[in-house]
Structure formats: C-alpha cells, structure tokens
N, C-alpha and C positions, 0 to 999 in steps of 0.2 A: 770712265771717270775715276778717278785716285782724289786723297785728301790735296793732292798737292796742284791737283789744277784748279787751282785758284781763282775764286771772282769778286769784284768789284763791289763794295756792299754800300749800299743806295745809292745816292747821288754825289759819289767822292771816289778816291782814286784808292784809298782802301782795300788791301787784297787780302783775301781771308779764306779758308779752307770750307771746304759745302758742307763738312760736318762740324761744328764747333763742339769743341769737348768742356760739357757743363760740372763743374766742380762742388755744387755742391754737396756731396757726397763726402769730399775731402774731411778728415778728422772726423773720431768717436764720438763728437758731445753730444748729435742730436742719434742715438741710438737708434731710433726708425727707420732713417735713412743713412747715413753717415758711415764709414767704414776706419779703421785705423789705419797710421799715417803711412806704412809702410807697400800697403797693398794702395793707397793712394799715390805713391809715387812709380808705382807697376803700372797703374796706367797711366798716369802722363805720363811716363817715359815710353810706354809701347805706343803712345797718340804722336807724339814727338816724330819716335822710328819714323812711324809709318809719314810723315810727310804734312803732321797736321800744325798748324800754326795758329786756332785761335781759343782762348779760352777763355770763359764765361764763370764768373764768380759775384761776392758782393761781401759786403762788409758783414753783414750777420750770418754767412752762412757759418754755421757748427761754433758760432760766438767770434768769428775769427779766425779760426785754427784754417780756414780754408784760403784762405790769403797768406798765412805764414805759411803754409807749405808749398804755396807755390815762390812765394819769395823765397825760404830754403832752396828748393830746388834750384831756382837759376843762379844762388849765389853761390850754391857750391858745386857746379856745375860746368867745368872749363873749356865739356865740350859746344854745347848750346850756349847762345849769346841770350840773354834777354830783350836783346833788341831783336832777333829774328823771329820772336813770337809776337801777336796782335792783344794781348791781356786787358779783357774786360771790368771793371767792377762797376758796384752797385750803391746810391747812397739812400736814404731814407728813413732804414730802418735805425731804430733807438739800442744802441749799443749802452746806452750809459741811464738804467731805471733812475725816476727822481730827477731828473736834468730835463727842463723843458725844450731846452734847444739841443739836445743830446742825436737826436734823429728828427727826420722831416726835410723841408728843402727849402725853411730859411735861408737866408746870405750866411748869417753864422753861422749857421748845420752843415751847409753843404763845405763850407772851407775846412771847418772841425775835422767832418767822417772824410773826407779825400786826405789829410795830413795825416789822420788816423788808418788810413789804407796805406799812402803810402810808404808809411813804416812798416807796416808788417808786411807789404810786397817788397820790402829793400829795394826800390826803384823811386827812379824822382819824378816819373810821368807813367800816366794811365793813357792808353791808345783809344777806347772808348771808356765814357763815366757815362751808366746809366740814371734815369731818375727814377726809380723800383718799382714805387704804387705813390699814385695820387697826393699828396699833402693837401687836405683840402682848403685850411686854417690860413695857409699861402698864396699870394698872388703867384699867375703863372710868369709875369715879366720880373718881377723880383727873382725867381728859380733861374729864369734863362737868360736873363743879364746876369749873375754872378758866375753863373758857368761859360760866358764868355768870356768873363776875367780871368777865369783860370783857364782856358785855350790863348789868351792874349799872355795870360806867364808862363806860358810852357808844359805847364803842369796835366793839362789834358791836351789830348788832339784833338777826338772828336764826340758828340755826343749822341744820344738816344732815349728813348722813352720807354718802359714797361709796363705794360698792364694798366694803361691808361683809358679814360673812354676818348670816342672819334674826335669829341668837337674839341675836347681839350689838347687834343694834339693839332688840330689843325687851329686851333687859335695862337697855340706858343710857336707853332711855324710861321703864321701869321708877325708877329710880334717881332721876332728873329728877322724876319724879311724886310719890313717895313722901316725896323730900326737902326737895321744894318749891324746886327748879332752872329753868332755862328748860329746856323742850322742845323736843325736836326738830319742826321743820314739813317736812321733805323729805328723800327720797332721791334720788338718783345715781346712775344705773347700767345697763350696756351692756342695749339692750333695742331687738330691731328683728325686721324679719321672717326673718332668719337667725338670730337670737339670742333666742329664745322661753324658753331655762330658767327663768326671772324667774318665770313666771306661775305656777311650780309652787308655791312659798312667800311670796317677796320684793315680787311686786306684792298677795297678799293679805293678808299683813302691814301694808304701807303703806295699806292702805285702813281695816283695822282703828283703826291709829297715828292715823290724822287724816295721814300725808306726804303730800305732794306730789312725785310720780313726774315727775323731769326724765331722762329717758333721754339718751345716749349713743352715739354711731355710729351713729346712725341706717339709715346706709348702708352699715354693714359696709366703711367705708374705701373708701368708690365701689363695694361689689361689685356694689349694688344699684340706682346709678346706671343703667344699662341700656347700658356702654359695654365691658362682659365677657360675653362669650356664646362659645356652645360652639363657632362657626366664627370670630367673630376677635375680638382682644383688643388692648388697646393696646400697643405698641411697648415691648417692655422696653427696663426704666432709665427709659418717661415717668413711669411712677405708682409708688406705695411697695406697690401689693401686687407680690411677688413671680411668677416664674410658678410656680412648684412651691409655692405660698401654698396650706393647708389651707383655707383660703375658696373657692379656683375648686372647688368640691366640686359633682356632679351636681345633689346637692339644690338647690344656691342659684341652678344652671342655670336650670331646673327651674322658682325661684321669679321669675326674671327674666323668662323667658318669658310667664310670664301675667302681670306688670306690663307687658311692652310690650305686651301683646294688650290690655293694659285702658286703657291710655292711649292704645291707639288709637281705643278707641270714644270717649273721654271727650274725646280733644284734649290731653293731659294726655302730660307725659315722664314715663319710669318713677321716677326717684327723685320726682316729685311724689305719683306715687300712691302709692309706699311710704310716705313722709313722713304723708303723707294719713292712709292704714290705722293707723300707729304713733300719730298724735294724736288717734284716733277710738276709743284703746282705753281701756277702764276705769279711773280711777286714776291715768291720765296727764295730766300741768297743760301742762307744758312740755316741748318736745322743741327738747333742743341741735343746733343745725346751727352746724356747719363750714365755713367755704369761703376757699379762697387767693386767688378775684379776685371783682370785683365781678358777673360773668355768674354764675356758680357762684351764689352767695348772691341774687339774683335769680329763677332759678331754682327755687330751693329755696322761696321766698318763697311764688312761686306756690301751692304746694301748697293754699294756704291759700284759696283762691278755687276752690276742685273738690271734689267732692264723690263720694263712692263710696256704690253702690246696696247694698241684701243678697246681692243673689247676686253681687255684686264681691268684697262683704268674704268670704264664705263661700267663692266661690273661693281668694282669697290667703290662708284662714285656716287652708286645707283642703290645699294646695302645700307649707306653712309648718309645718304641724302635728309636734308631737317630742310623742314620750311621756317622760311623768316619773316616777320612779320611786316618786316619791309625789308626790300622793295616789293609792294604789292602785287601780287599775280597778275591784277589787273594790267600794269604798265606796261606788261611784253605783249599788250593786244595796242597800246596808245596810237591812232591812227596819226600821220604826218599831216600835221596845219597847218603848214605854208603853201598850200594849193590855195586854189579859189573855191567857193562854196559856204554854205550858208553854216554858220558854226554855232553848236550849242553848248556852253561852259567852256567854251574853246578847241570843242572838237566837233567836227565834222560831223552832221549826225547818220549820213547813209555808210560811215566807217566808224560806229562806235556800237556795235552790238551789245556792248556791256550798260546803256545808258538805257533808260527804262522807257516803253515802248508805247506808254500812254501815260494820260495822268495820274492813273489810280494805280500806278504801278511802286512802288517802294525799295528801297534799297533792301 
C-alpha cells in the first residue's frame, strides 16, 4: 500500500490517502507543538511528493497560521493544483475572545469561522468542514441545516464530526436523514493502541452510519513512537509529554515493548508498526499523522509498506486490551430466544448460566 492508493471515506465517493497529513503543527505560535513556517512546508511538500492528498487542519490551530500556510502554499505553487488536494478544516473553536458568537456552531458562527477559513485557505471551497467539539449551548438541527446551506452554495462539499459523543452523532445523522440535509460521511477521533475506548460504541456506530473513521494521535503524542521506555526517556523540556504525563503509565510500557520486539522481527520502527496495527482495524479509512520535520513524517509513511501477521496483531491487541463497561461481558454468553421454551426475563433459562440459580441467589 502507497499514500496514493486511495480510498473512499464513509459513505460518499470521496477519495482520500490512508494517511492524512494533520497540520496542526503548521506555524510557531503554539510552541509545544507547533514548528516554523518553513520546515512546515518540508513536509507538505515531501507528503505531496510522496502521493498524499488529504489534509487535516482547523481554524484555531497555531491562531491560524496553519490555514495560511497551506493557502500560501497552493497559491504559489504552479505545480500542484488546489483542486488535486482533499483540505479539511475545522469550525468551533472561538478565534475572536469577547465575541459571543465568535466560535461554537451557531448559524452565525459557523458562516463567520468558514468565510474566516476561507480567506486564509485562498480557496472558495472547503472538501470536508468539520464540526471540532460539541457546542452544547446549540441545537444539533440548527448546526446541521446551516451546514447544508453551505454544501447547497458550493462553499463545502462534504461534512464530519469530531470528538463528539455516540448519541449526538447518531441523532444529527438522524436529523440529516429524515430531513432530507447532507449527511455526515466521517468521524474524528482520538483512537490508537493506548486509546481503545472508541471501540466500545463510537467505532460501532460509525460503521453502522456509513463514517469514515480518521483517528487521531495515533501515537499517543510520541508515547508510542518507541523513544519512552521504562529505563530511559527523552530529555525533559525535548518533547511536550511531560515527565509526571498520565501516559508514561506501565500499561503503555508494556504496549511499547512488544511494538519494538515486533518491529524487530519485521524491520519495521515502533511507531510504524503502531500506525500499521491502528490502519488495519475495522472502520478505519484514514489515519491523521502528525510530524514537525520531514524524517518524522517519512517515517511514519513507511508504515504503509509493512505489513503485520495474526499472531502480531493478537499480540498488540492482547497488550492493548481495556475492558469497557459496555457492552457487558455478560451479552457474548446471551442465549438465542427465538426458539421454543419456557423463558425467564426473556431468556431461556436452561441457556442462561449467568441468571441466578435459586432465589436466595443475588446479582
């Protein structure tokens, strides 16, 4: 697999590269993360080379600078068209302190921060407009009827959710369907081998929906890169995880360890074979990577030319494993009741071993 073979992201015709290159990063203002402008156009131009066509931004990352630099780039740029790339943005977040409708996903917010994107992208159309994080203060039909106004003016194509919870995506898909609105085709959302709660609702939702699951930190902000381990660690003040950071946690040790044991036998760095494992799972189109110089994102690239066995993935799956509060353990014993037989709270009781076995018996 290459960035350039291309697939379909959710339930639309949409063709977009397996890796998407996430820009936050783009411009110095947020100094944690954030890199200057010129090593930010190293790597979209080396994501470009290599075949990659989808990128992933928002209106507040680094204040904006992360949207002008990609509108710079395609505008002075005569070998790349703007149109052969799929440019994501984001709206929500409050660009403008003091202004109550400055950010959120009002009618009036969300027309503001898209006019306000689309200037600083120099383009007159966004291919996906996310909606970031939750607005809670807002109806969800208000949000997704005026984002079908701006897919009916041209101005977006198509749309997506982030970092949403289940019921609120499946009610605004709801909404969309019934109303006869554009739908959603994708979610958003932290999902890697230290960050598994996803799978308990949120990725089985999206499969149901038709989304297309573009995950997230892939790498747990480098935990997963394989350059944190239990005997040494980078240099504080080099990196943004902290040392007392609730991520250097045994379990993610733990899950580092058998990515470097696996990418030893493979040839492969550990964050490839993470990457690898997280694009090889059910449900998932695109996975956002990150990177401040062009080795990093090269790197990462790789993943895509490696390939992991059953007993690799069942390893890393088995290291990784969290239990979720639901769906309850109980429900993969649930006997079949549509037979005949004498049924107790609806199940069968000579196939319900889990149901208590006299009266003085207690849950």
């Amino acid at each position: 697999m290459s960035l350039d073979h291309y697939v379909t992201l959710g339930r639309s015709g949409l063709r977009v590269s397996p890796f998407c290159l996430g820009c936050m990063t783009f411009g110095d203002e947020w100094a944690a993360v954030g890199t200057h402008e010129a090593e930010s156009l190293e790597v979209l131009g080396a994501y470009l080379d290599a075949g990659g066509n989808f990128l992933d931004t928002a209106n507040i990352y680094t204040r904006g600078h992360s949207e002008v630099i990609i509108g710079d780039y395609f505008a002075g740029s005569p070998m790349i068209s703007r149109d052969r790339v799929v440019i994501a943005t984001k709206f929500a977040g409050n660009m403008h302190p003091g202004d109550p409708n400055g950010g959120g996903a009002g009618r009036k917010a969300i027309i503001h921060q898209l006019e306000d994107s689309l200037r600083r992208l120099r383009t007159d159309h966004v291919d996906l407009y996310w909606y970031h994080f939750q607005d809670r203060h807002t109806p969800v039909d208000e949000s997704m009827r005026a984002l079908d106004q701006l897919v009916k003016d041209g101005k977006v194509r198509h749309i997506g959710f982030s970092d949403f919870p289940a019921w609120v995506v499946v009610q605004a898909q709801y909404e969309a369907m019934f109303r006869g609105w554009e739908p959603l085709i994708a979610l958003q959302i932290e999902y890697s081998l230290a960050q598994r709660t996803v799978e308990a609702d949120l990725l089985p939702m999206a499969r149901a929906l038709g989304l297309g699951v573009t995950p997230w930190s892939p790498l747990r902000a480098g935990i997963l890169s394989g350059k944190y381990r239990r005997e040494s660690r980078p240099e504080v003040g080099t990196t943004r995880v902290t040392a007392d950071s609730p991520h250097l946690s045994e379990r993610n040790y733990d899950i580092v360890e058998v990515l470097v044991a696996i990418g030893e036998e493979i040839g492969a760095t550990p964050a490839q074979v993470a990457l690898r494992w997280l694009q090889d799972r059910d449900g998932v189109a695109s996975t956002i990577i990150g990177a401040r110089r062009k080795d990093q994102l090269l790197d990462n690239l790789g993943a895509l030319s490696i390939a992991l066995d059953s007993e690799q993935t069942a390893r890393l799956d088995e290291v990784s494993r969290v239990e979720h509060a639901f769906p309850h353990p109980f429900l993969e014993n649930t006997p079949n009741t549509t037979q005949g037989g004498t049924t107790v709270n609806g199940f069968r009781g000579e196939q319900a071993p889990f149901l208590p076995q006299n009266a003085d018996e207690r849950w």
